[in-house]
C-alpha positions in Angstrom: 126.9 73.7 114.0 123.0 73.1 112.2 122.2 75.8 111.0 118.3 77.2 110.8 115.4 78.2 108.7 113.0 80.8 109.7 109.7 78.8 109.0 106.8 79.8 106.7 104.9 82.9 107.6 101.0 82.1 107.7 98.9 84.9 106.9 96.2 85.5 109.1 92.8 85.8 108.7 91.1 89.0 109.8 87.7 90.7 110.0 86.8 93.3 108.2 90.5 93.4 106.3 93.1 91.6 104.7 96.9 91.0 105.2 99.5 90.4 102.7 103.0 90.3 101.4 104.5 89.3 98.3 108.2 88.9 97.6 110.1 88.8 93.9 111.9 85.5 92.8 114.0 84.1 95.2 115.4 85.3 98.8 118.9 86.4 98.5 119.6 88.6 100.9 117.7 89.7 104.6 114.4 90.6 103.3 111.8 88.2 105.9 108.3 89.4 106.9 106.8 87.4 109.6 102.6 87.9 111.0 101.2 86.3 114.1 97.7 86.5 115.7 98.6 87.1 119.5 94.5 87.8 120.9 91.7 87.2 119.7 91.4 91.0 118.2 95.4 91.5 117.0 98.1 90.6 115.0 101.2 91.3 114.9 103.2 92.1 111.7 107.0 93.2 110.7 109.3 93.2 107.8 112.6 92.8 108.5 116.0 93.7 106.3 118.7 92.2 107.9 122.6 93.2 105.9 123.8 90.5 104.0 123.2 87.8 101.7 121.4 85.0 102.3 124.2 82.2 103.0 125.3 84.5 106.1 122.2 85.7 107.9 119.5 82.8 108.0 120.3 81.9 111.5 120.0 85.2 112.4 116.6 86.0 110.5 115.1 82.7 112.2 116.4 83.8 115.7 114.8 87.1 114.8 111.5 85.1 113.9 111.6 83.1 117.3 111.9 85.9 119.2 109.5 88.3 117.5 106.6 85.6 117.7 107.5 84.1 121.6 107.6 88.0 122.9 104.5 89.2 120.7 102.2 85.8 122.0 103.6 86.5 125.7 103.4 90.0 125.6 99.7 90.4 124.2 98.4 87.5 125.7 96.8 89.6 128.8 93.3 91.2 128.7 94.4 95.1 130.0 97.7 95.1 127.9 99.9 98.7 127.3 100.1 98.4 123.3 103.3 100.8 123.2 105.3 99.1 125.8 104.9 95.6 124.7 105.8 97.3 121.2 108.8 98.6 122.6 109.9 95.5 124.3 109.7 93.3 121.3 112.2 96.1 119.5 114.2 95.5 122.9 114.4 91.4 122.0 114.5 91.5 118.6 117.6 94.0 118.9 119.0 91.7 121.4 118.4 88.8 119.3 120.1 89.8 116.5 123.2 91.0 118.2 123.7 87.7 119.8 123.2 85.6 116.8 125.5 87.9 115.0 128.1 88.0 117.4 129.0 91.5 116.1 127.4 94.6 115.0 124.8 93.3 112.1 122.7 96.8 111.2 119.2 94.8 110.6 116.3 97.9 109.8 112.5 96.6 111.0 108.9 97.5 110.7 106.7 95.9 113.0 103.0 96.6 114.2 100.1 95.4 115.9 96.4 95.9 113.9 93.8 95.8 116.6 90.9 94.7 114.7 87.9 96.5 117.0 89.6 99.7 116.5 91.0 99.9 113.2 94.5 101.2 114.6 98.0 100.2 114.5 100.9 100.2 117.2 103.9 100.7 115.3 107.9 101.1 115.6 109.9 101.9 112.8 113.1 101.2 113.4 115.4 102.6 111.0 113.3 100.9 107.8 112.2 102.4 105.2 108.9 104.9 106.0 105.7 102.9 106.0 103.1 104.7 103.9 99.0 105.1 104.8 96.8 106.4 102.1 93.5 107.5 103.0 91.1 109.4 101.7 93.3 112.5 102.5 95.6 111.0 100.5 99.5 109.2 101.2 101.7 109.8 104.6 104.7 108.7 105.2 105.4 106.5 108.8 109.2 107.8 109.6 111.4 106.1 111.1 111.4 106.1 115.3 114.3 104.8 116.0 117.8 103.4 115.0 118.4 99.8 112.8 118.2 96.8 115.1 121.3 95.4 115.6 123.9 98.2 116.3 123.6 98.9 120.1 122.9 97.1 122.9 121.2 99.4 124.3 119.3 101.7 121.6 115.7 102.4 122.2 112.8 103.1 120.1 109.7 104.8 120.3 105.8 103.7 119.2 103.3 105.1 117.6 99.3 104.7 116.4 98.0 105.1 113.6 94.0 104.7 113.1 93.6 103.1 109.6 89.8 104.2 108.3 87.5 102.1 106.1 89.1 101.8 102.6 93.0 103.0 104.0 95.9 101.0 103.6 99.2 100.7 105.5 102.2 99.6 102.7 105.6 98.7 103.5 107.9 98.6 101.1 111.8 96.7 101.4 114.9 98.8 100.3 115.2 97.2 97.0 111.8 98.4 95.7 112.7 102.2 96.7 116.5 101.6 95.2 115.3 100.1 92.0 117.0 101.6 88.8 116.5 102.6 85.1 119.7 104.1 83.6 121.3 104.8 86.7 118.0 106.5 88.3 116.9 105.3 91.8 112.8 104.5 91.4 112.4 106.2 95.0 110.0 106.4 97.6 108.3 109.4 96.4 107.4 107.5 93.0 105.9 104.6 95.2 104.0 107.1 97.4 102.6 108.2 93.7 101.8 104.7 92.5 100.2 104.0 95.9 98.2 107.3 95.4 96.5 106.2 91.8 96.0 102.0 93.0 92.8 100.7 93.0 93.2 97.7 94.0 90.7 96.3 96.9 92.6 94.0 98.9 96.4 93.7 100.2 97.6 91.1 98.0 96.9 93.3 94.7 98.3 96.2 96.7 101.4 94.3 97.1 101.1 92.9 93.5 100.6 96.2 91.9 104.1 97.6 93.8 106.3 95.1 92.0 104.9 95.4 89.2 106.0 99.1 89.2 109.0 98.2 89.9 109.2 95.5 87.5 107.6 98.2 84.7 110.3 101.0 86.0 113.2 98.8 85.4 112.0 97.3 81.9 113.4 94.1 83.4 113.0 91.9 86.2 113.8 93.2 89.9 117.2 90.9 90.5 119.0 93.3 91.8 118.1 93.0 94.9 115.4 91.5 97.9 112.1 92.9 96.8 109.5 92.7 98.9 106.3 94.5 100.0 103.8 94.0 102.4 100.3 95.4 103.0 97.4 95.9 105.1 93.9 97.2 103.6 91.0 97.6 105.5 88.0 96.9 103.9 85.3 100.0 103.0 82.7 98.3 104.5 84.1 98.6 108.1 82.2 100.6 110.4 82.3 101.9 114.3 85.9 103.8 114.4 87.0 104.9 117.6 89.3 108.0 118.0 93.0 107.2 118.7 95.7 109.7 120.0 99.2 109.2 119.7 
């Protein structure tokens, strides 16, 4: 039976902001992040943690990664499009997806979202992953999760919601191996992230993401190899201007 390789994710270029993720060393377990521009004014980005090591999930990761980028380009390809529902349907595949390539029960957290560049804002589902994060100028809050781990039932739903990221905010995600890092037996945790997040300055996503593993890297005293270590961000530039209002 061949077996698969999700292919190389492409970042996106967008107006007025910038996309990024950066991952420690070597895959070895489910870590994959994935973007795709599915208008001319959205892309669509997730990070997925799929249980396991490497050897036994990469058909289902590139399933995952088929299905995530043929439902986001069908689903957004219309002009008067329902941002939540098409949201919630790609949860629906993906879940589907990854039960079938697993053959079993395969508990697979996911954070995916669509930035609408006119607006600023971001459809998101969090389904069982760990909280994203948006620091503003208000400061950092925490994107919990909306529903359960991909993966377990056939049937589990999950909700959406927006999030309206102003000039000079940033949306972080962060894998479970960056919030489980540890120094004489002490978890780094999200909260210490949250903080780090807090005091960045960095100016674009990529030295958002940078500046993450290098906390990590500086909490451990050692190299992050104990785990998938992956973050991915999304920074809108301070030079963006006409927000619109967004309810949830």
């Amino acid at each position: 039976m061949p077996v698969f390789d999700p292919v190389e994710a492409n970042v996106p270029a967008l107006r007025d902001a910038s996309l990024a993720a950066v991952y420690y060393g070597q895959r070895m377990g489910g870590d994959f992040y994935d973007f795709v521009r599915v208008s001319p004014t959205r892309v669509l980005f997730g990070l997925l943690d799929v249980a396991g090591k490497l050897e036994d999930n990469r058909e289902i990761v590139a399933a995952a990664q088929q299905t995530f980028r043929k439902y986001g380009c069908e689903l957004f390809s219309g002009e008067d499009i329902n941002e939540a529902e098409a949201m919630i349907e790609i949860c629906l595949q993906l879940n589907r997806t990854i039960l079938e390539a697993a053959g079993k029960v395969h508990s697979s957290p996911a954070f995916a979202g669509c930035y609408d560049e006119s607006l600023g804002t971001v459809c998101y589902f969090n389904a069982g992953h760990t909280p994203g994060l948006v620091r503003d100028e208000t400061g950092v809050v925490e994107l919990p999760a909306t529903g359960l781990p991909l993966g377990l039932f056939s049937h589990s739903t999950c909700d959406c919601s927006t999030v309206l990221l102003e000039p000079g905010a940033v949306l972080l995600l962060v894998s479970r191996g960056i919030v489980e890092a540890k120094c004489s037996g002490q978890e780094l945790g999200l909260d210490q992230v949250k903080a780090g997040l807090g005091q960045s300055g960095a100016e674009n996503a990529k030295d958002m993401c940078l500046g993450v593993l290098g906390q990590v890297q500086d909490y451990m005293c050692a190299p992050p190899t104990h785990n998938d270590v992956t973050a991915l961000a999304l920074y809108r530039d301070v030079t963006t201007k006409g927000l619109a209002a967004v309810s949830n």
